[in-house]
C-alpha positions in Angstrom: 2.2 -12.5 10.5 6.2 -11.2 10.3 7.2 -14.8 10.2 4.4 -16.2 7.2 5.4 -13.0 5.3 9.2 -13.8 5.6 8.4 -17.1 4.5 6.3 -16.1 1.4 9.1 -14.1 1.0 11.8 -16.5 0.8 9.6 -18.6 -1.7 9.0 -15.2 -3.6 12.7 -15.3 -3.8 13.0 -18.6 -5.1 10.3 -17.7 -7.8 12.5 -15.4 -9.1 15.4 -16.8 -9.6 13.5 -19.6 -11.4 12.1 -16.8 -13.6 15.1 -15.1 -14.2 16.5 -19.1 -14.7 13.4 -19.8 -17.7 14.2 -16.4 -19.4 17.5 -17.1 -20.0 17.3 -20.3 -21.2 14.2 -19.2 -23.2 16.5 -16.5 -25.1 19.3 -18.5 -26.1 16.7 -20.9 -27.4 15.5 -18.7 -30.0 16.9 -18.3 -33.4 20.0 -16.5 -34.2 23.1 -15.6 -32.3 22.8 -13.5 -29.4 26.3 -11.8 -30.5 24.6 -10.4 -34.2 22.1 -8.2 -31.4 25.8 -6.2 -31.1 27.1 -5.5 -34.4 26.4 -3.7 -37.3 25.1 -5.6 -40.3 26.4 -2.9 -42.3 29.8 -3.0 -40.9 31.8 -6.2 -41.9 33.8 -7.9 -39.3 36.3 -10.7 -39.5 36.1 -14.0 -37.8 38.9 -12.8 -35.3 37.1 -9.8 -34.6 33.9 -11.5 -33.5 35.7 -14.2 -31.8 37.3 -11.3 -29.7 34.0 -9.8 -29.2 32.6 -13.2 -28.2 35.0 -13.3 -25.3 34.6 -9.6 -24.3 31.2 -10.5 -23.7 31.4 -13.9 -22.1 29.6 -15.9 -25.2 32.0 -17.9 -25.4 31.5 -19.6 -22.2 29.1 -22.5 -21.5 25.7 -21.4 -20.9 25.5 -22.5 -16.8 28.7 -20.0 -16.4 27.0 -17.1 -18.1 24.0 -17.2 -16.3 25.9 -17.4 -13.0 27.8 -15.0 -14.4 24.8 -12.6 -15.0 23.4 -13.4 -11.7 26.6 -12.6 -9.3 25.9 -9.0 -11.1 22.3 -9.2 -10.7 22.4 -10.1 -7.0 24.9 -6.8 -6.7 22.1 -4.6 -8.6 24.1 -4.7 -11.9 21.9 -5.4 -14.5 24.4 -4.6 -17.6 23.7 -2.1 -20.0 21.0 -1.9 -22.8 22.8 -3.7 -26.5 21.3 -0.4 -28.0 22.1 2.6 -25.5 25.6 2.1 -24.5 25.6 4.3 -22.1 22.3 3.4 -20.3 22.5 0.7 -17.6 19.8 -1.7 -17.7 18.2 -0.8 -14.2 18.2 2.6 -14.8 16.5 2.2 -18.1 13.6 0.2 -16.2 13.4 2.4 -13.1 12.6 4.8 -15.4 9.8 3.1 -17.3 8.1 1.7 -13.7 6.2 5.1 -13.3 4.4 5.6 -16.0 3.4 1.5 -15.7 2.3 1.9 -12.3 0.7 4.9 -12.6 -1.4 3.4 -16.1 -2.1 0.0 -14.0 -2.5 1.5 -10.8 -5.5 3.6 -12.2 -6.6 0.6 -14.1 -7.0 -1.4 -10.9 -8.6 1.0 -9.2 -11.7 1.6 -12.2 -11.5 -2.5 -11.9 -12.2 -2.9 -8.5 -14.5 0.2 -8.3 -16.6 -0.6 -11.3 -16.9 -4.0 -10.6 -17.7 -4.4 -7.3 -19.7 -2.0 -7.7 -21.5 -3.7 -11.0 -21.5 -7.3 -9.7 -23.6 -5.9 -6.0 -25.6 -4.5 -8.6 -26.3 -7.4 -10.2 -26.9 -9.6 -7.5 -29.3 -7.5 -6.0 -31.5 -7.1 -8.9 -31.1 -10.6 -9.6 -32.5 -11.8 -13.2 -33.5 -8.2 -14.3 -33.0 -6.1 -17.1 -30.0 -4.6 -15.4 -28.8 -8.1 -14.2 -29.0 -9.8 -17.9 -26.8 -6.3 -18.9 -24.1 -6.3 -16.5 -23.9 -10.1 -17.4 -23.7 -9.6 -20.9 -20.6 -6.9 -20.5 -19.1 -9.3 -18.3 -18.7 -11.5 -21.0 -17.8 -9.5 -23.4 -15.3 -8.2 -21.5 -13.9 -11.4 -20.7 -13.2 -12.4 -24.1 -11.8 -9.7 -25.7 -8.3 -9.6 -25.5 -6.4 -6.3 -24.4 -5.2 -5.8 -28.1 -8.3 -5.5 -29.3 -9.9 -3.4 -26.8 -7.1 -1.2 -27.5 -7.3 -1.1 -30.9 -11.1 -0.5 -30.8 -11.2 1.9 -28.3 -8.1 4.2 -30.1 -10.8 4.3 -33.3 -13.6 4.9 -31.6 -12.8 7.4 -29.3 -9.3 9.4 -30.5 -9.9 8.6 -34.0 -13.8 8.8 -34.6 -14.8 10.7 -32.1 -11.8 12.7 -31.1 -12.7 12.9 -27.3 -9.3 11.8 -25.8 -5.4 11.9 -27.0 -4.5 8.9 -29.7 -1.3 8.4 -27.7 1.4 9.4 -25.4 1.0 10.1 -22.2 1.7 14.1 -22.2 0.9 16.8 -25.0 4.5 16.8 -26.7 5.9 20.6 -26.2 3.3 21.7 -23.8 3.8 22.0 -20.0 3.1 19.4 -17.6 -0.5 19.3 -16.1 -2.3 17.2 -14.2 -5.0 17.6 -16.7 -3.3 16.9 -20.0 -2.1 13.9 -18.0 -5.4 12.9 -16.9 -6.6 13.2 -20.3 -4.2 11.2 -21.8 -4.4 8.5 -19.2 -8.2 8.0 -18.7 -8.8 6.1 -22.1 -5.9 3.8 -22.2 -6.3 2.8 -17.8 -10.2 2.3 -19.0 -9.7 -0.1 -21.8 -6.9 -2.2 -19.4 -9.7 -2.1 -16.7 -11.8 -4.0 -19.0 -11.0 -7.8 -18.3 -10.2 -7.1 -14.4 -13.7 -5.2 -14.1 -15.7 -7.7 -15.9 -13.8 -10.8 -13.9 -14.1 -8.7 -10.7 -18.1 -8.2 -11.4 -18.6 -12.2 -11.8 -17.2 -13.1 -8.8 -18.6 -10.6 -6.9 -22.2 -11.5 -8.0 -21.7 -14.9 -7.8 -20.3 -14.3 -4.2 -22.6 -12.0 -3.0 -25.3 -14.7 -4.2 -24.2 -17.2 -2.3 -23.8 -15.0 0.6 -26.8 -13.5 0.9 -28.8 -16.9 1.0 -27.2 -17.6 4.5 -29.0 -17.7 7.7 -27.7 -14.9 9.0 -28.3 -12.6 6.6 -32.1 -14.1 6.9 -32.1 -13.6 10.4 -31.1 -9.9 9.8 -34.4 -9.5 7.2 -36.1 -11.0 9.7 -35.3 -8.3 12.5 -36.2 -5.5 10.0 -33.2 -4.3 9.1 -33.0 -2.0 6.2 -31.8 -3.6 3.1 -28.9 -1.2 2.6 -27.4 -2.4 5.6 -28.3 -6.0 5.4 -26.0 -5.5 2.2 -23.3 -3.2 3.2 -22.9 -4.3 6.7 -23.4 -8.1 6.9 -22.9 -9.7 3.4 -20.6 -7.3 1.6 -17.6 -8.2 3.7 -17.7 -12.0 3.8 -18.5 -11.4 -0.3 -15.2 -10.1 -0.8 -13.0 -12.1 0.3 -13.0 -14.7 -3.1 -13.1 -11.0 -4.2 -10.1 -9.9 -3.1 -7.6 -13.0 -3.7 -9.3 -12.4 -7.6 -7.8 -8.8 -7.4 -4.3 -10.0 -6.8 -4.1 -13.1 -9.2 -5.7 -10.4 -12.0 -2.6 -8.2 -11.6 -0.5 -10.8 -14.2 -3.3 -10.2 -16.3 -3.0 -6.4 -16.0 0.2 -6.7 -16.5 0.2 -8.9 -19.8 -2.7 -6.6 -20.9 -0.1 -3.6 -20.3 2.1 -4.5 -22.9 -0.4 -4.2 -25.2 -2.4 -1.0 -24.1 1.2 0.4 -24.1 2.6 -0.6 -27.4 -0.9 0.7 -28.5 -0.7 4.0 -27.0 2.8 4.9 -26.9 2.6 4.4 -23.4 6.2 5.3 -22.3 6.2 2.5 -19.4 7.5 -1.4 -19.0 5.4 -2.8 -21.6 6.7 -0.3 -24.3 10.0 -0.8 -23.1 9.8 -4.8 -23.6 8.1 -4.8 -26.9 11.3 -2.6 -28.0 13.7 -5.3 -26.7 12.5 -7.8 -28.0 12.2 -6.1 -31.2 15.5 -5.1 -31.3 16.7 -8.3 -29.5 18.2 -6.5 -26.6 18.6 -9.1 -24.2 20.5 -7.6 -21.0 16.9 -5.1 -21.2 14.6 -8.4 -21.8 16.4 -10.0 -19.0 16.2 -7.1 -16.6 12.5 -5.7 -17.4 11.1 -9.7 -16.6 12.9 -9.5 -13.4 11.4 -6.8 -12.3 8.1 -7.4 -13.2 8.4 -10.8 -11.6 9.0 -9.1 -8.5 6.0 -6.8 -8.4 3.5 -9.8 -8.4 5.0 -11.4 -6.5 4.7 -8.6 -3.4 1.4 -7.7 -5.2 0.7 -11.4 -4.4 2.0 -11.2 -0.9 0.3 -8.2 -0.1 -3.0 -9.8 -1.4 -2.7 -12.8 0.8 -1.9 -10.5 3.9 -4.5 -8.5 3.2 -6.9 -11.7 2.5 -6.3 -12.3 6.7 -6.9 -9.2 8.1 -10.3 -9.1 6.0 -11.0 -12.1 7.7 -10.0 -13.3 11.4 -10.7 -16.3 10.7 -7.9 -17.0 8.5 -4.5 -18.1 10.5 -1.3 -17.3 9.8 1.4 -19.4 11.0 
């Protein structure tokens, strides 16, 4: 197990310096210079003086020399400083944000994997009913709405209509901290990015737990008089989650992508907010260092799914 998981982490590693490679590239392919992100429209500056700044900043070097420029300081945990705060390094700018993002898509996951495991067993065992046709029907719908528009629905519905939860933020501005006000103002915006993971997480697990549950040994188990609840719980849950759980961990890059919206919606102080500024603002030391560290959290999310994947099931080898 150490030795597969120092592999998957060397080929994690290469993963993100390809990522970190495609970003870059992918900046200085869009429109514009990257050297009017650091001046003042309103301030003129002579040819000289931009040429200077040019060369302060290392713009004026072929593009292969300022990436490995930018990744001799990366590899030494320099990540620059933010084209709009100064005085702010990049990494601490992004440490800052990774809390709050964890925290909103670490209690998104959980109301995913809660809800719709706990919907799809639901579902499979009352095959075809009422119930069944329900769940499925949620499933889709949750499937193909996009996180923008859950967001946007949900922040009418329920801050704006109904006034049950907070319409942003994620702490009552002059009050003191609480566990409450920030359970309050986290429970509708983790909810709506639980959406697409829940009703993903619910299909497979029906269809799983199907399949599973038409086996001979789960037969043989009826057949013994076994109580149903443990004919379920005992013998087909756990070989029904194992598609399950390799689901979970590809679903994080959706949670993720779904993040930046729910964020920008609800002024979610985390990663997603923090990228939608930089871009905005064309900040591109921020842009570069935010995508690298997201890129590193799936991929140990990823690694951590596939270890977890084999001790679910002995069968799987390792080597």
């Amino acid at each position: 197990m150490l030795g597969y998981s120092l592999r998957r982490l060397l080929i994690g590693s290469g993963m993100l310096l390809a990522l970190s490679l495609l970003t870059f590239v992918l900046l200085r392919l869009t429109p514009g210079d990257p050297i009017d992100a650091y001046i003042d429209p309103n301030v003129p500056m002579s040819p000289a003086d931009l040429a200077a700044l040019r060369t302060r900043l290392g713009l004026d070097q072929p593009l292969p020399l300022q990436y490995l420029a930018w990744l001799k300081q990366a590899l030494a945990g320099n990540l620059g400083y933010s084209i709009k705060r100064f005085d702010q390094p990049v990494l601490d700018l992004v440490l800052s944000r990774v809390g709050p993002t964890l925290l909103l898509m670490g209690s998104a996951i959980l109301i995913a994997i809660l809800g719709g495991i706990a919907i799809g067993v639901v579902s499979a065992v009352r095959r075809n009913s009422l119930l069944d046709v329900s769940f499925s029907i949620f499933a889709l719908a949750g499937i193909s709405s996009p996180a923008f528009l859950s967001a946007l629905i949900g922040l009418y519905v329920f801050s704006v209509r109904l006034r049950w939860m907070p319409s942003g933020g994620m702490l009552t501005p002059g009050a003191n901290f609480s566990i409450g006000d920030l359970l309050r103002h986290l429970v509708l915006p983790a909810s709506l990015l639980a959406i697409a993971q829940a009703a993903l997480i619910t299909r497979y697990m029906r269809a799983s737990l199907l399949e599973v549950l038409s086996q001979d040994y789960v037969r043989t188990a009826r057949a013994k008089g076994v109580y149903e609840f443990w004919v379920i719980t005992k013998h087909a849950l756990r070989n029904a989650l194992l598609p399950v759980v390799t689901l979970i961990g590809s679903t994080i890059g959706l949670a993720i992508g779904g993040a930046i919206f729910i964020e920008s919606v609800f002024n979610w102080p985390g990663m997603g907010l923090l990228l939608v500024d930089a871009v905005s603002a064309r900040d591109y030391p921020v842009i570069m260092g935010a995508t690298l560290v997201i890129g590193a959290c799936v991929i140990v999310v990823n690694l951590l799914t596939d270890i977890t994947y084999a001790v679910i099931d002995p069968r799987i080898k390792v080597g």
